[in-house]
C-alpha positions as CSV (number, residue, x, y, z in Angstrom):
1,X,-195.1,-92.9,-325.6
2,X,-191.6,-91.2,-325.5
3,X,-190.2,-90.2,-321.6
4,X,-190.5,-86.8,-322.1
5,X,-194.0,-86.2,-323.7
6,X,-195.0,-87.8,-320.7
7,X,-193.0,-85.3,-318.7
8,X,-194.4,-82.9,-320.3
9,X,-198.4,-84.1,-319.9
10,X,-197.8,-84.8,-316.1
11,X,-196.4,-80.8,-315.4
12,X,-199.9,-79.9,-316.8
13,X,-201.6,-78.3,-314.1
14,X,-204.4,-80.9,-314.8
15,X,-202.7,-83.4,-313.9
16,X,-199.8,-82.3,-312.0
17,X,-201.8,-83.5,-308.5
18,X,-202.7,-86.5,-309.7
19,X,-201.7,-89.7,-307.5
20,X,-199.2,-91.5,-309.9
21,X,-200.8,-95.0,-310.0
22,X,-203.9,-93.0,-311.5
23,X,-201.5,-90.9,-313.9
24,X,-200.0,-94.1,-315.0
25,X,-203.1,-95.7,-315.5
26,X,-204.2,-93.1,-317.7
27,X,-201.0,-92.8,-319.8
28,X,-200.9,-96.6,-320.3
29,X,-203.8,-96.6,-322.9
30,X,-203.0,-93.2,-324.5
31,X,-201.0,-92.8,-327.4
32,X,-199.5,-90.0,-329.4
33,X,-199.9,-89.5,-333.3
34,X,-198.3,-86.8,-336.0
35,X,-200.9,-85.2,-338.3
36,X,-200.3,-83.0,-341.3
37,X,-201.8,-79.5,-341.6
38,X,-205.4,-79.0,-342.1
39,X,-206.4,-81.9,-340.6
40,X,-209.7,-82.4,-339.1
41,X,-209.3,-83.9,-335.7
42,X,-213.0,-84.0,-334.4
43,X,-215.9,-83.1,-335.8
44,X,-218.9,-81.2,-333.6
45,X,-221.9,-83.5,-332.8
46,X,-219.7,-86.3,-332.7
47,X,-219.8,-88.3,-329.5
48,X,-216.0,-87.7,-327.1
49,X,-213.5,-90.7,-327.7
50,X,-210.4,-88.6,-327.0
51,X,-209.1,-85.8,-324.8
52,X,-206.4,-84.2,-326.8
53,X,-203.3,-83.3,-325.6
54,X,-201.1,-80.3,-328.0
55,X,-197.9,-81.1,-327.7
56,X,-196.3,-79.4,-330.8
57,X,-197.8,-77.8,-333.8
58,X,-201.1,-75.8,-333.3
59,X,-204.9,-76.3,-333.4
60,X,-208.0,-74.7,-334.3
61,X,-211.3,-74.9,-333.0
62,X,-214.1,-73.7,-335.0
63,X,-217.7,-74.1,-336.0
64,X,-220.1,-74.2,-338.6
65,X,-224.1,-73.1,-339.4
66,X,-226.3,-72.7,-342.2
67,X,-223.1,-72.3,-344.5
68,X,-220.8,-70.3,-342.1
69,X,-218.1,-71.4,-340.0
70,X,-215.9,-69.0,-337.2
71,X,-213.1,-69.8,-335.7
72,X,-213.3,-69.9,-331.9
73,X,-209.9,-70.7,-330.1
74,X,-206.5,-71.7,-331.1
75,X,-205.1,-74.4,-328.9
76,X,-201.1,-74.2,-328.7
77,X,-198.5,-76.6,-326.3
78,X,-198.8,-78.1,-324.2
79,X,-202.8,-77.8,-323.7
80,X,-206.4,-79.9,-323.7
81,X,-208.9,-79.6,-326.0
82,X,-211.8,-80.3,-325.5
83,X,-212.1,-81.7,-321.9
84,X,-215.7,-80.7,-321.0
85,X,-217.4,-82.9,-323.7
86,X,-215.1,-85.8,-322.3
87,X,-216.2,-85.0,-319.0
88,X,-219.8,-84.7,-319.6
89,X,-220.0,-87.2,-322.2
90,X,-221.7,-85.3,-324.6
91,X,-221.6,-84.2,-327.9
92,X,-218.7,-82.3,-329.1
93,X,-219.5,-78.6,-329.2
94,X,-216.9,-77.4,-331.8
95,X,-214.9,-79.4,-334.2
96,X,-210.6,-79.1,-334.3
97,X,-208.6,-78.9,-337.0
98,X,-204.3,-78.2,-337.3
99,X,-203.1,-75.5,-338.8
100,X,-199.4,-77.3,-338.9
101,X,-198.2,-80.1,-338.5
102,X,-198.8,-81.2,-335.5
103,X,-198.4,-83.9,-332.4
104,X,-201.1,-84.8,-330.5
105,X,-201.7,-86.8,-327.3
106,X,-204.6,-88.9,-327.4
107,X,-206.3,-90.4,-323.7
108,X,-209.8,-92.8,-323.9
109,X,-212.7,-90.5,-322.6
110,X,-213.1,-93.5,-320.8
111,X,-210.0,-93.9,-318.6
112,X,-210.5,-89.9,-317.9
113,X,-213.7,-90.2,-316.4
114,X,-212.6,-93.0,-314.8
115,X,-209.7,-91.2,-312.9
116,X,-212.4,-88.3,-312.5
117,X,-214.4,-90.2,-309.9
118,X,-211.4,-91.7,-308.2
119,X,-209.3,-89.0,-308.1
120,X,-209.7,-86.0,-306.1
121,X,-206.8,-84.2,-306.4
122,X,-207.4,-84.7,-310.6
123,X,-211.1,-83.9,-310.6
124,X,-210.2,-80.6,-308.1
125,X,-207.8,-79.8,-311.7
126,X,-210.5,-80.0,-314.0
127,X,-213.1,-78.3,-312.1
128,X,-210.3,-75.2,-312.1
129,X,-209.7,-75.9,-315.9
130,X,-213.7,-75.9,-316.8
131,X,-214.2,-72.2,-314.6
132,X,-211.2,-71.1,-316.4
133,X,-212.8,-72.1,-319.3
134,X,-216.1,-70.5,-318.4
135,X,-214.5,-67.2,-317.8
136,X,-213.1,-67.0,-320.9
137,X,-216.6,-67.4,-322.8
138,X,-217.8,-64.9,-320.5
139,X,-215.2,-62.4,-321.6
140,X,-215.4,-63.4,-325.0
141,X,-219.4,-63.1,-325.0
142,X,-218.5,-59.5,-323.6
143,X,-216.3,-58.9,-326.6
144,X,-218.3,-59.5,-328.9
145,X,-221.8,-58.2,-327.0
146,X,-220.3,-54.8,-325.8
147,X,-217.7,-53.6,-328.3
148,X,-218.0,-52.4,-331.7
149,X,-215.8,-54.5,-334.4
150,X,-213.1,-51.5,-334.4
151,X,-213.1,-51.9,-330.7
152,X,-212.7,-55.5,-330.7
153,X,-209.6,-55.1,-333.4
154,X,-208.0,-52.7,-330.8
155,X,-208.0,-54.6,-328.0
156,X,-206.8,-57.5,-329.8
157,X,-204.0,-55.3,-330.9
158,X,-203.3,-54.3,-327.7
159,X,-202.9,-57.9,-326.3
160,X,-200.8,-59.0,-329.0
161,X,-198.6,-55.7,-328.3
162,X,-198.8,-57.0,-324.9
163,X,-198.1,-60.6,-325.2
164,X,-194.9,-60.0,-327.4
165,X,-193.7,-56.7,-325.5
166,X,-192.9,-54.8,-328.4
167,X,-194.7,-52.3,-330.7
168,X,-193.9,-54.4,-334.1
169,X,-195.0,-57.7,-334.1
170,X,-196.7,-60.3,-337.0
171,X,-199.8,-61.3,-336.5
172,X,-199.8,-65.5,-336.0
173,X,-203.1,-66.3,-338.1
174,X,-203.9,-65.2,-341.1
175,X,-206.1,-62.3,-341.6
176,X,-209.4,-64.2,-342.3
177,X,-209.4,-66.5,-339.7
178,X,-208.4,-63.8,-337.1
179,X,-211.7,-62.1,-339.0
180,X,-213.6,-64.8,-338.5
181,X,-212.1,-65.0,-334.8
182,X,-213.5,-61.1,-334.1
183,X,-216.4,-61.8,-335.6
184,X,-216.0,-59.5,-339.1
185,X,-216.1,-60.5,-342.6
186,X,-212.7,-60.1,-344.0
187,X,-213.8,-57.1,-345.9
188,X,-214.4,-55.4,-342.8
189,X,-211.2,-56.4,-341.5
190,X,-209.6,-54.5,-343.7
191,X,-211.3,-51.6,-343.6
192,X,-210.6,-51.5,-339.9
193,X,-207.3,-51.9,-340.3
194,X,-207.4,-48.7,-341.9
195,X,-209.6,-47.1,-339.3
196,X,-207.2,-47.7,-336.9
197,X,-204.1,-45.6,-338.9
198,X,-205.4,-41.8,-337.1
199,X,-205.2,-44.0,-333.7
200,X,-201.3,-45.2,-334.5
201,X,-201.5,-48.6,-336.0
202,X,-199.4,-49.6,-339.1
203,X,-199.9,-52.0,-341.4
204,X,-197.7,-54.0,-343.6
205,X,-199.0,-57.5,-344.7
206,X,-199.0,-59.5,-341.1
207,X,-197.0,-57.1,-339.5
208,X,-197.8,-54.2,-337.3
209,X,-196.5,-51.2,-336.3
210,X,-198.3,-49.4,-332.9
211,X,-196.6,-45.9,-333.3
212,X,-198.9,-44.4,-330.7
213,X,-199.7,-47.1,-328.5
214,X,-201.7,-44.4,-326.0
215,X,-203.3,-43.0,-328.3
216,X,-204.6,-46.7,-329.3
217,X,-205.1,-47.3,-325.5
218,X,-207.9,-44.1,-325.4
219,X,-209.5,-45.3,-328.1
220,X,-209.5,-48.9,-327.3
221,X,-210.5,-48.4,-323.2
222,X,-209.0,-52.5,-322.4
223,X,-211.0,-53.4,-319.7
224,X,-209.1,-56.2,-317.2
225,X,-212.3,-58.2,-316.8
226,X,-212.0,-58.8,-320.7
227,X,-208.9,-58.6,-322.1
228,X,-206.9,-60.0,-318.7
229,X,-206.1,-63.4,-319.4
230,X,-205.3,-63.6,-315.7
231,X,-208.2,-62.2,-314.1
């Protein structure tokens, strides 16, 4: 594995603590491999050989039922996916696909629960990764539970409008997976979209315009124990 991929897995706050011999350890059966986009990389039910490591490109987690699939997360650099299945050894939850090409880090299940019961300092990392984790799905049950799908298309606008500090910004999915992320049918994506003009939001293919971001903010009510990434 090149120098700096290593580098970059060791400033991870997962296993930035970590005593070296165990990091080494770890890193001495993992390997790194390039795929193409649209490539599935695990597929839900199936048991955990891998935790993945993003290191350039960008992932999707999603899952499917009864003929429908919705997409749940997207997993960008440098982050896991999908460490509480390796932990537990159980089942995968989700299944992962790229949505470019990417380069992933693989490391044997195995060796990580290895390291989990030797190391404190590591298994400290990923109880603090697994409540962030936790926190999130709680927000995101919120989300969905609490908030009509206009509201949920606000607030999404409104982090977005956060995240890139500027009032015109593209959106970095494609309208039917970010849909499918809100839980809407594409259809009503669109009509939303247009629901949202008399509250100041512009729309031209993936970009958008907030001309009246308080306006927006009235109507939308962001609420820190949801849309906080840091709370």
């Amino acid at each position: 594995m090149p120098e700096s991929y290593r580098q970059d897995v060791r400033e991870l706050a997962l296993f930035a603590d970590m005593e070296l011999a165990h990091f080494e350890a770890l890193m001495r059966a993992a390997y790194v491999q390039s795929f193409p986009p649209r490539v599935d990389l695990i597929t839900e039910g199936d048991e955990p050989d891998f935790l993945h490591v993003v290191m350039s490109g960008s992932v999707d987690l999603f899952s499917s039922w009864n003929g429908r699939e919705t997409s749940l997360a997207t997993v960008r650099p440098v982050s896991t996916f999908i460490l509480a299945a390796t932990i537990k050894n159980a089942p995968y939850l989700m299944s992962a696909r790229t949505l470019e090409k990417s380069r992933i880090v693989l490391l044997p299940s195995e060796d990580v629960r290895a390291i989990f019961d030797k190391d404190g300092a590591f298994a400290r990392a990923i109880v603090s990764e697994l409540s962030q984790c936790y926190r999130a799905v709680v927000k995101n049950t919120k989300n969905l539970k609490l908030r009509t799908s206009l509201e949920r298309l606000a607030n999404y606008l409104l982090r977005q409008r956060d995240h890139n500090k500027a009032d015109i910004f593209d959106l970095t999915m494609e309208k039917r997976r970010l849909a499918s992320f809100l839980g809407m049918t594409p259809e009503n994506l669109s009509r939303a979209f247009k629901s949202l003009e008399p509250y100041g939001v512009r729309v031209q293919g993936n970009r958008i315009h907030v001309t009246d971001a308080d306006d927006l903010i009235r109507f939308a009510r962001p609420s820190s124990l949801i849309d906080d990434p840091a709370t």
